[in-house]
C-alpha positions as CSV (number, residue, x, y, z in Angstrom):
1,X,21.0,-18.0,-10.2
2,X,20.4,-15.4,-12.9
3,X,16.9,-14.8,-11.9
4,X,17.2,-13.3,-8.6
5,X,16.9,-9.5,-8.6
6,X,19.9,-7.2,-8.1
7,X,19.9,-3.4,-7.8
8,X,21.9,-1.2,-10.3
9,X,20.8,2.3,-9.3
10,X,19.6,4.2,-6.5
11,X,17.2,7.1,-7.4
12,X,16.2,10.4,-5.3
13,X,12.8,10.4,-7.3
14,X,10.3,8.4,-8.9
15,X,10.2,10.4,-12.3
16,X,14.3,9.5,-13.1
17,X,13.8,5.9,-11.3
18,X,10.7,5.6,-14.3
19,X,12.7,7.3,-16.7
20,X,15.7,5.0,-16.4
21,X,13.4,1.8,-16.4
22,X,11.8,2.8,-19.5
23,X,15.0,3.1,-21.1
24,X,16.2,-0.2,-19.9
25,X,12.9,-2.1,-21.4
26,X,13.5,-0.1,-24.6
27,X,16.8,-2.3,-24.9
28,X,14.2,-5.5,-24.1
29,X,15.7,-5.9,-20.6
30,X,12.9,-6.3,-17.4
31,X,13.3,-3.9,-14.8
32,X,11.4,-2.7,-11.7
33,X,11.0,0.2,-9.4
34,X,11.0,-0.5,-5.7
35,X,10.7,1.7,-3.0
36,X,8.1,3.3,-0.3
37,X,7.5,6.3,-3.0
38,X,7.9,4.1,-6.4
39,X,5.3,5.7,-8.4
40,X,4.9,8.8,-6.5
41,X,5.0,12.1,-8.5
42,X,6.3,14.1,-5.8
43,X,9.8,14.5,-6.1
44,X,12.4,14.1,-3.6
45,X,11.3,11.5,-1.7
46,X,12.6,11.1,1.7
47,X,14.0,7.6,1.3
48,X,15.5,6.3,-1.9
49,X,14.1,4.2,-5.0
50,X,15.5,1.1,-6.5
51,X,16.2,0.0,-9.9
52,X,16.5,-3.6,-10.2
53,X,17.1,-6.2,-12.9
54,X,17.8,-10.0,-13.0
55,X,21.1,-10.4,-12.1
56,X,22.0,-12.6,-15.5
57,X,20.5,-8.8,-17.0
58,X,23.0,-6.3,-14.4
59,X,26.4,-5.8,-15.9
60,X,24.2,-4.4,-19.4
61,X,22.0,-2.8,-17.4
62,X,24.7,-0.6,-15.9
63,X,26.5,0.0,-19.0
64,X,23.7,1.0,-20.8
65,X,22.4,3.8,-18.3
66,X,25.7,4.7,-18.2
67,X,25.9,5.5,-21.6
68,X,22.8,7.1,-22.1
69,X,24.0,9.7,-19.5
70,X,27.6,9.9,-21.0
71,X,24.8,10.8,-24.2
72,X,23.9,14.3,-23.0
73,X,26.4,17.2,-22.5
74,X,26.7,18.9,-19.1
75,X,24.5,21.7,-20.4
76,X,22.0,19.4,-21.1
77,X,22.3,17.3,-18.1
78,X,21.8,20.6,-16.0
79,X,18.6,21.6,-18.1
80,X,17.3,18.4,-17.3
81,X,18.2,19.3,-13.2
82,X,16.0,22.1,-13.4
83,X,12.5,20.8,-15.0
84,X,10.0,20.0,-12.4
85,X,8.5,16.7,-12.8
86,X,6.4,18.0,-15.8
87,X,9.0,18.8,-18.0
88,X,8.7,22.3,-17.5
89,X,11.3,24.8,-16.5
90,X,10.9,25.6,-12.6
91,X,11.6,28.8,-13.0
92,X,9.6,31.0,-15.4
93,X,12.0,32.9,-18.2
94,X,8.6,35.1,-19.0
95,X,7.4,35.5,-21.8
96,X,8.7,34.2,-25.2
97,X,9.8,36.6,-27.7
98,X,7.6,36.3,-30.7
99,X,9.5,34.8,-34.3
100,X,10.5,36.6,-37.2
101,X,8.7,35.3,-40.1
């Protein structure tokens, strides 16, 4: 029965959870979000998330998150561990320095 729904991923937070989901239906494959927090903004949830797909859908599911984490380098991967769930930095580097013109 490829129609039934299988889980691929297991996610601390709802902004990755969202994140990988989006990236899955960019390559035209359904997903969902399930959990007690899905679509909470607080991250860190107590309990985790779900990413699931039909199961006809799971092996390229998998293979394609996995790539697009294989994508980034570790420095970029560890950037992307310190943004809050805005994007922003956590921690403030003050102020920018101003560009030569």
């Amino acid at each position: 029965m490829e129609d039934k729904l299988v889980t691929i991923a297991e996610y601390m937070d709802s902004i990755e959870a969202d994140m990988a989901k989006q990236t899955l239906e960019d390559f035209k494959i359904p997903a969902v979000v399930v959990g007690p927090n899905a679509g909470d903004l607080r991250v860190g949830a107590l309990e985790m998330i779900l990413l699931q797909v039909k199961q006809g859908d799971a092996e390229r599911a998998k293979q394609i998150l996995e790539t697009q984490e294989q994508s980034y380098t570790p420095e970029e991967l560890e950037e992307l561990d310190d943004m809050d769930e805005f994007g922003s930095p956590e921690e403030s580097e003050g102020p920018e320095e101003p560009k030569e013109q």
